[in-house]
C-alpha positions in Angstrom: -12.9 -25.5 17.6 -15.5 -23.4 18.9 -16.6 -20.6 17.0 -17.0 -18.1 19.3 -18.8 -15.8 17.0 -21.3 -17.4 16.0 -22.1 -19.2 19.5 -22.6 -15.3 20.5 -25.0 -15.3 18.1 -26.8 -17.7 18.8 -26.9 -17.1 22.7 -28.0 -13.4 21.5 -31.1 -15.2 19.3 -32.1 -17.6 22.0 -32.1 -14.5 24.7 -34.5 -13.0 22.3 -36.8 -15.7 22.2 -37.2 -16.4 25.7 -37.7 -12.5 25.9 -39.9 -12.1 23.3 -41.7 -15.4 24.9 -43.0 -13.2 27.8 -40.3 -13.9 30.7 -40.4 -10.4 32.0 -37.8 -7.9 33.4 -35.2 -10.2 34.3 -34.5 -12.0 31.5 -34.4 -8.3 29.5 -31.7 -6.8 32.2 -29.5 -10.3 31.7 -29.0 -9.9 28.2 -28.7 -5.9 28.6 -25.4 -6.8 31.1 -24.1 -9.3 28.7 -20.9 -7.5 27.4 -20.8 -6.6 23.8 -18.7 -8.8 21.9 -14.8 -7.5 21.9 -13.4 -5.7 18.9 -11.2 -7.7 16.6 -7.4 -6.5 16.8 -6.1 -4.4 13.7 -3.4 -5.4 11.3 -1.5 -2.7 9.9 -0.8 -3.5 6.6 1.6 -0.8 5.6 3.7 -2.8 8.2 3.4 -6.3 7.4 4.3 -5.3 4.1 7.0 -3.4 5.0 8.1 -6.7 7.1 7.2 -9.0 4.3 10.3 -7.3 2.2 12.7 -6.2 4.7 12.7 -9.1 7.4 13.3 -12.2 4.2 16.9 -10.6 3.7 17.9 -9.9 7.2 21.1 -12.3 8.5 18.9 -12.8 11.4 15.4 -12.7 12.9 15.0 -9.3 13.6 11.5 -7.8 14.0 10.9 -5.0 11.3 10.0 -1.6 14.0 6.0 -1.6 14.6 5.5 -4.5 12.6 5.5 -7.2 15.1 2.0 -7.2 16.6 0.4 -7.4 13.1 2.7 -9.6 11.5 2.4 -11.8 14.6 -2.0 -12.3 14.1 -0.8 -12.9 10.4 1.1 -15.7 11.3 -1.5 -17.2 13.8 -3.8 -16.8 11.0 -1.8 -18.7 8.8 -0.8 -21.5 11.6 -4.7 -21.7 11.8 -5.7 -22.6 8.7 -2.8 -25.0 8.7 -0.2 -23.1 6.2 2.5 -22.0 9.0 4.1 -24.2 12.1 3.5 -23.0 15.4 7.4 -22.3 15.4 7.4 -20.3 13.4 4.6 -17.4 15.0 7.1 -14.7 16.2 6.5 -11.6 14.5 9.5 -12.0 11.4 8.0 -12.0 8.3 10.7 -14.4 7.2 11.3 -16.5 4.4 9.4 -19.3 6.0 6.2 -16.8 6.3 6.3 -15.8 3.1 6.4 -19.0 1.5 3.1 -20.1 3.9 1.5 -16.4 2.5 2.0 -17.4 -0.7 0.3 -20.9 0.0 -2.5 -19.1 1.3 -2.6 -16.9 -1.6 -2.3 -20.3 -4.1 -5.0 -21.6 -2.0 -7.4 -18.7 -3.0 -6.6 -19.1 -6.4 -4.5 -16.3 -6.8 -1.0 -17.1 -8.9 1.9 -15.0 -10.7 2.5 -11.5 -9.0 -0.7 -12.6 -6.5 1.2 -15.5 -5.0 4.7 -14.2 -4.7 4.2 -14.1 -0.7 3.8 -10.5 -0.5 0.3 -9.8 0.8 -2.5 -7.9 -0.9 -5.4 -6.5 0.4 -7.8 -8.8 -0.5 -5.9 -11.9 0.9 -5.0 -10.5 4.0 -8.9 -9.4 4.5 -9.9 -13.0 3.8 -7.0 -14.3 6.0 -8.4 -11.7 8.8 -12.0 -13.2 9.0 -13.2 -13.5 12.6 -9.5 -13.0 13.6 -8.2 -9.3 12.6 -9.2 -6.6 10.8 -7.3 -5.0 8.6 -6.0 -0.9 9.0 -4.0 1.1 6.6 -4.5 -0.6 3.5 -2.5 -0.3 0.5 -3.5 -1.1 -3.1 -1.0 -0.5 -6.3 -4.0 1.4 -8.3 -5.0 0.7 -12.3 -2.9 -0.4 -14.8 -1.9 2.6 -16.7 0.8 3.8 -19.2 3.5 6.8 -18.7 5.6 8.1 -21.2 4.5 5.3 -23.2 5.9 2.6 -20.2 3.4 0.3 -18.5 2.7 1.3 -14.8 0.1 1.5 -12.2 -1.2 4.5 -11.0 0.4 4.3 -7.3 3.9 4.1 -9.2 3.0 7.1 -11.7 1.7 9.6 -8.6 5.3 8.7 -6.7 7.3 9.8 -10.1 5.2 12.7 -10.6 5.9 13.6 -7.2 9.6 13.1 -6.9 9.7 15.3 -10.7 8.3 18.1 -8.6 10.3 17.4 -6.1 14.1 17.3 -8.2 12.8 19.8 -9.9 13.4 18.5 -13.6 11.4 16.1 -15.5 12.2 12.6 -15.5 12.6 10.1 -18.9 11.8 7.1 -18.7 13.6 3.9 -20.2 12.2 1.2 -18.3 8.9 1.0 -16.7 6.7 -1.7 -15.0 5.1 -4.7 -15.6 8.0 -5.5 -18.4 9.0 -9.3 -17.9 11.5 -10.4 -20.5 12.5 -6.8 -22.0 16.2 -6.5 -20.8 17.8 -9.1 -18.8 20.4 -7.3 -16.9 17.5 -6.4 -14.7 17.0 -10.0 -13.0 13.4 -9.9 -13.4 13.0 -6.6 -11.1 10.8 -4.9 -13.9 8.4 -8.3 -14.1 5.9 -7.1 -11.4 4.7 -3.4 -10.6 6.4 -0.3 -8.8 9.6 -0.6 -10.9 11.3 2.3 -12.9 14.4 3.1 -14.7 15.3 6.8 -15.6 17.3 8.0 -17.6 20.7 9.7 -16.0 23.1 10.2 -19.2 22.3 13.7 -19.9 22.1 14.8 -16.1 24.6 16.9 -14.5 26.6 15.0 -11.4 24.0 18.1 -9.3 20.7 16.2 -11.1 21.7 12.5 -10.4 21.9 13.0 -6.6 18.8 15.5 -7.0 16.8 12.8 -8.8 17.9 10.3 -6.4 16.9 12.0 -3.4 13.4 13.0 -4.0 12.5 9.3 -5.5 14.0 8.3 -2.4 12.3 11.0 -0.2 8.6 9.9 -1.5 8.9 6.4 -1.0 11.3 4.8 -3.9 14.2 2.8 -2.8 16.7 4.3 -5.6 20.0 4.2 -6.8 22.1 5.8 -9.4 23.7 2.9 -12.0 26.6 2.9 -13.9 28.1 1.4 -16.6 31.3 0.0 -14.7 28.7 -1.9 -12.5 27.0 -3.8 -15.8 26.4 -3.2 -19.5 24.1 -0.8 -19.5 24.5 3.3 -19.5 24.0 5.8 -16.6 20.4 5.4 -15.1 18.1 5.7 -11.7 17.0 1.9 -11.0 13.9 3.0 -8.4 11.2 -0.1 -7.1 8.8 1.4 -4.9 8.4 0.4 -1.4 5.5 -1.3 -0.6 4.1 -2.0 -4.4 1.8 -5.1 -3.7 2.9 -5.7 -7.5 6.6 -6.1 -6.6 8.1 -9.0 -8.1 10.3 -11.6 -6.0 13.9 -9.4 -7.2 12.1 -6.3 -6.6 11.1 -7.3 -3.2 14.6 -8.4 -2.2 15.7 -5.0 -3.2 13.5 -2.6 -1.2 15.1 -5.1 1.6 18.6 -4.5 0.4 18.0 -0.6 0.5 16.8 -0.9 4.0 19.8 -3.0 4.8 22.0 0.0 3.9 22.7 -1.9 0.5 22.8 -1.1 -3.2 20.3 -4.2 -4.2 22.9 -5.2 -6.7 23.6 -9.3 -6.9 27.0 -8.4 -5.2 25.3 -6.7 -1.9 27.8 -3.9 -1.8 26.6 -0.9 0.5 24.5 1.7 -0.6 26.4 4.6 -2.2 23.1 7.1 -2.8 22.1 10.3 -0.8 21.3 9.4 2.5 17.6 10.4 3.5 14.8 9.0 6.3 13.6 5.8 4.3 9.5 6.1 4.5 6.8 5.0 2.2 4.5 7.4 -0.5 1.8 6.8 2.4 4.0 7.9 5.0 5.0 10.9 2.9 1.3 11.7 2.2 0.4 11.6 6.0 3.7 13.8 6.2 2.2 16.3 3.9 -1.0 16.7 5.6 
């Protein structure tokens, strides 16, 4: 395949030459007319990520709203360098999509939480070279601690948001980055953007509060109880578009845009009912 970058290039060098060689006027006017070379097209990445978690669980092959286009030059870009099947290019970031990511991400010599499938920044730059470019990017931040709890600092900005938001501080039982520390949460606390609160000594009035304003700056969120599993009354919240999510956690920002509860029985979502955005959406919202 023809590199049509760098065969621009060169015509560009060798119309140069023969200009700088002394042919006069008309070689200077052709290589003024020669169009510049076209702009590459722009993957939003708040999107593909978005699609990366929400299109996996779908029944079907739906196409996550807006995501299409860019998950589309994704997949090209992976059927390119020979991860993906031609088949397969249609703008769902399905399963099948994001096992090729993750290939690609393997292939770069990324592993654990960098080869789950879920794009980062840095992979879906490389991925983009010569093909896309790469708007909107999202990064999880530093490792940090809050409350003593291992978090980034994406994660910690969304919580101290939603506190302000509830309007009562927020304790925390659970945080990030926790693999092995309490098996009834199937691994969702393994990766980044993954929080548990604690809900015993709220009122009925503060558990929905809490609830909403996680889930109004970004957190897919939900209010457990112990008839559901052994553990006592607490807010399970992953945030949406983490690029540190683990594999569970992924599946359950897809559940909670599924209208589900991201429990292993898929029952319907029984929390306050808000517009489900990300924390950059709510930032650009705040502007």
């Amino acid at each position: 395949m023809i590199d049509k970058t760098s065969a621009g290039s060169e015509r560009a060098a060798l119309g140069r030459r023969v200009f700088l060689a002394g042919s006069g006027a008309a070689v200077l006017a052709a290589v003024s007319a020669r169009p510049a070379s076209a702009a590459l097209p722009a993957v939003d990445m708040e999107k593909v990520l978005l699609a990366a978690q929400w299109d996996p669980v779908k029944t079907g092959t739906g196409i996550t709203a807006g995501a299409g286009p860019s998950v589309t030059l994704v997949e090209q870009a992976l059927v390119a360098r020979g991860f993906l099947a031609s088949q397969y290019v249609d703008g769902h970031f399905g399963s099948v999509t994001r096992t090729a990511y993750a290939s690609w991400q393997r292939s770069l010599g990324y592993s654990g939480l960098g080869a789950t499938g879920l794009p980062g920044k840095a992979s879906l730059t490389s991925l983009g070279a010569q093909r896309f470019s790469v708007s909107r990017p999202v990064t999880p931040g530093a490792r940090t601690t809050f409350q003593g709890f291992p978090f980034n600092t994406r994660t910690v900005a969304m919580l101290a948001e939603a506190r302000l938001l509830a309007g009562k501080a927020f304790v925390v039982e659970q945080g990030s980055y926790s693999p092995d520390v309490d098996p009834t949460s199937a691994g969702t606390h393994d990766g980044g953007g993954t929080v548990d609160l604690d809900a015993e000594a709220l009122t009925t009035q503060q558990r929905t509060a809490a609830v909403t304003a996680l889930r109004r700056v970004g957190f897919a969120a939900w209010l457990r109880n112990p008839s559901q599993d052994d553990w006592p009354w607490h807010i399970h919240a992953v945030a949406t578009n983490d690029t540190d999510l683990s594999l569970p956690a992924q599946k359950q920002i897809g559940a909670y845009y599924e209208g589900r509860n991201g429990l292993s029985g898929n029952g319907p979502d029984d929390g306050p009912q808000v517009t489900k955005i990300t924390w950059e959406q709510y930032l650009r919202n705040q502007a």
